[in-house]
C-alpha positions as CSV (number, residue, x, y, z in Angstrom):
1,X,36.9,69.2,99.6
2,X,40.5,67.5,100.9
3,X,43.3,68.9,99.5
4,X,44.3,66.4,96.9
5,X,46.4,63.3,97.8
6,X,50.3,63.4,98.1
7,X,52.9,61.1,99.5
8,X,55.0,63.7,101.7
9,X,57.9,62.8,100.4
10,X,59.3,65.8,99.2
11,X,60.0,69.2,100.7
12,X,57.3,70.7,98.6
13,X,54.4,72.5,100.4
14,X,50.4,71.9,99.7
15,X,51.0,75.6,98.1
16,X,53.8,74.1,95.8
17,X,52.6,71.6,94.7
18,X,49.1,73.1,94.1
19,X,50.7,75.2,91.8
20,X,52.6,72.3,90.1
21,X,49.3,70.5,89.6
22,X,47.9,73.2,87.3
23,X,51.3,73.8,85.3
24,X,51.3,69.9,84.7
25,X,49.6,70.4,81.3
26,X,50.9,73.6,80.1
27,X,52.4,76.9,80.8
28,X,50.4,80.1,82.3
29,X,50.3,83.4,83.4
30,X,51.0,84.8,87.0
31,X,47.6,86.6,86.4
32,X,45.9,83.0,86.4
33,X,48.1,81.9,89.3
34,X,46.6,84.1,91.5
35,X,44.6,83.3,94.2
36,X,41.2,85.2,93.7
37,X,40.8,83.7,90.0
38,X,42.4,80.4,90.7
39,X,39.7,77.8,91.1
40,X,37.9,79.1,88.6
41,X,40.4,79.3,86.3
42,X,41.7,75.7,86.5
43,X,37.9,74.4,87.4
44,X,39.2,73.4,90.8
45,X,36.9,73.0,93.9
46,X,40.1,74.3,95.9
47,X,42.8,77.6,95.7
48,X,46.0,77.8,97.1
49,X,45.2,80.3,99.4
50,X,48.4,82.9,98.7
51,X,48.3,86.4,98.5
52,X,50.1,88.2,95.4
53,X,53.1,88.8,97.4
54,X,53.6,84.9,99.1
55,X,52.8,83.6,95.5
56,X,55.2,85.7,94.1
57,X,57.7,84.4,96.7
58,X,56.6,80.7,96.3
59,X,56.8,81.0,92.3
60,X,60.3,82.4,93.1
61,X,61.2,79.3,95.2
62,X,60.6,76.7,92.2
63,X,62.1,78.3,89.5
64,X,65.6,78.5,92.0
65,X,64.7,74.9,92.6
66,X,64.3,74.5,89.0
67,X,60.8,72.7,89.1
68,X,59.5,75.8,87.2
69,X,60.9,78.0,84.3
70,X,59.7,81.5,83.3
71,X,59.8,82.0,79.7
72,X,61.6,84.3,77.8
73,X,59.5,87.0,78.1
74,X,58.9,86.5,81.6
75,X,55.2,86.1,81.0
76,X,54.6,82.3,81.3
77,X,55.3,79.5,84.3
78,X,56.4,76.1,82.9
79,X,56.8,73.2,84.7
80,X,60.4,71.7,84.0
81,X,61.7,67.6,83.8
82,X,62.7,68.1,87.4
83,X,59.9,69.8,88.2
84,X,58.0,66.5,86.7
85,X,59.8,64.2,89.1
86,X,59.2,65.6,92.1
87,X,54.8,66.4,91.4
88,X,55.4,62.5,90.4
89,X,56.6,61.3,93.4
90,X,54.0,63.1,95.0
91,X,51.1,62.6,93.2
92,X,51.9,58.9,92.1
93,X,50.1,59.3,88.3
94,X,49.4,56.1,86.8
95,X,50.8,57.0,83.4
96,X,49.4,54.2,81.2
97,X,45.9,56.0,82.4
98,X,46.5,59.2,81.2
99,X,44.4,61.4,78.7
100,X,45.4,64.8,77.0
101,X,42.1,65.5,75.2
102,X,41.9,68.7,73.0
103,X,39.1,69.9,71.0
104,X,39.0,72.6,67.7
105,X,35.6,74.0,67.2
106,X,34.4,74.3,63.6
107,X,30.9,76.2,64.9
108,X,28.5,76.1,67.6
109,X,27.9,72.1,67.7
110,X,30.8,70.6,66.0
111,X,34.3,70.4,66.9
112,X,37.1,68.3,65.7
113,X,38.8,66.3,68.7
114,X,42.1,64.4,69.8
115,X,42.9,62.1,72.3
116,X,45.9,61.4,73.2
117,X,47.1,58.2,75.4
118,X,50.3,56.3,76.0
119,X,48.1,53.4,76.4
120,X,45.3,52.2,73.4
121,X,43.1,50.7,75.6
122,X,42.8,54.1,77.4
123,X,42.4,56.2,74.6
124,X,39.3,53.7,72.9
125,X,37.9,54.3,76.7
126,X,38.2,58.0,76.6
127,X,36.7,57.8,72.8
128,X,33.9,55.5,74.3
129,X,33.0,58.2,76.8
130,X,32.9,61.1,74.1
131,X,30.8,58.6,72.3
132,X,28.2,58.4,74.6
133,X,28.1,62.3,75.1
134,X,28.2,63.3,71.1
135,X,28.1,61.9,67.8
136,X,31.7,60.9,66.9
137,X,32.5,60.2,63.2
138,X,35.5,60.1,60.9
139,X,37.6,58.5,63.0
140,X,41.2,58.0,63.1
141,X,44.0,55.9,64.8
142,X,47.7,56.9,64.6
143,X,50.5,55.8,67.1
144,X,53.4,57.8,67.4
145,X,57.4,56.8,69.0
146,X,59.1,59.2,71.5
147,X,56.1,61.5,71.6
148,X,56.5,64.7,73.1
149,X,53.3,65.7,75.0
150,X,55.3,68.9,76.6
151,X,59.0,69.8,77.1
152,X,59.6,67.5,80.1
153,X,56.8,64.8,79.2
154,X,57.9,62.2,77.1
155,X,56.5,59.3,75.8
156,X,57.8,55.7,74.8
157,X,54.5,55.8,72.4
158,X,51.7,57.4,72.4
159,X,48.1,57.0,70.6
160,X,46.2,59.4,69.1
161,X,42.7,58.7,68.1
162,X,41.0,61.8,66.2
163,X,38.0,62.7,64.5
164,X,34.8,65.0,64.6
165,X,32.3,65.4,67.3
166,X,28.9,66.8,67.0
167,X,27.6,67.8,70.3
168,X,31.0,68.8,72.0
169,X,29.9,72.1,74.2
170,X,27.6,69.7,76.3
171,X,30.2,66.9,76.7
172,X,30.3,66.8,80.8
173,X,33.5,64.6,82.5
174,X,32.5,61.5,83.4
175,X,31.1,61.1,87.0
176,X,31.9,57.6,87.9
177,X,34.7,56.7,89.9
178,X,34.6,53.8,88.1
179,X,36.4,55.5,84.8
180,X,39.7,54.2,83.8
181,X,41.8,57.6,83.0
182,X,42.8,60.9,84.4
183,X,43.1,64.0,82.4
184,X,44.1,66.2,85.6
185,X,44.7,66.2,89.4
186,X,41.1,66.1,89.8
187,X,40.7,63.1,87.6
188,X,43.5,61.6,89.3
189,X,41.9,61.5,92.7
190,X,39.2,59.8,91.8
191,X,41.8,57.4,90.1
192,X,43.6,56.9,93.5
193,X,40.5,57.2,95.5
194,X,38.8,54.1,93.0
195,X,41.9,51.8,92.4
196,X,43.7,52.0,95.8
């Protein structure tokens, strides 16, 4: 597979901004960061292809640059607001398009679930998808003003459409190119890909 798509406008390097992609939804370790666990750990078909010592020196590079921030403990990578910019100007993310999905297991079939979606129409999308994979019931809409998804995320308004799904485990991402949200980098190239 192609390296994912970027616009080249930044000084940010494929290995950057590989590593950006992954922190885009969360903070992590530097054990999860490196290269011989990466793909699998972030269910990519790709690594960035660093040794310990040039990631080291790479992580070192965005947190001077400010586009990541070690925690207090020095045990977790965030992505910071400016940090945000620049993966946005190179990864152009549709926004309105965006899913954060989340599930809590309550045993081996049924888990509660929440979608989250700055756009409604979205959201009902995503739920339509988990639909056709499990049995969704009990569910709830709620829209929230100047949502927080993460630090450096922020939303105008955001919707959040939860309930419980029987059937979660087996709940595969959708393999059209047709489908109208992203939920990562991967996602989003099928996104660009589909609605350039």
């Amino acid at each position: 597979m192609a390296f994912p798509f970027r616009t080249h406008c930044s000084e940010l390097n494929d290995h950057e901004l590989i590593i950006l992609d992954v922190l885009l939804l969360g903070g992590c370790r530097l054990k999860l960061l490196q290269n011989d666990i990466f793909a699998e750990a972030f269910n990519l078909p790709y690594a960035h292809g660093l040794n310990d010592l040039e990631l080291m020196s790479v992580l070192d590079h965005l947190c001077q640059n400010k586009w990541l921030r070690l925690d207090e403990d020095d045990s977790y990578y965030y992505m910071t607001s400016s940090g945000e910019a620049i993966w946005e100007s190179e990864r152009q993310p549709q926004w309105q398009y965006f899913v954060f999905d989340s599930f809590d297991p309550l045993d081996d079939e049924n888990a509660r679930f929440s979608i989250l979606s700055p756009d409604l129409q979205t959201a009902e999308n995503y739920l339509f998808h988990l639909q056709k994979e499990g049995q969704a019931t009990q569910i709830n809409h709620q829209t929230s003003s100047n949502y927080s998804l993460f630090d450096w995320l922020k939303f105008s308004t955001i919707y959040e459409i939860t309930g419980l799904i029987k059937g979660y485990i087996s709940i595969k991402p959708p393999n059209e190119p047709e489908h109208k949200w992203w939920r990562d980098v991967t996602d989003l190239q099928l996104f660009v890909e589909s609605h350039t």
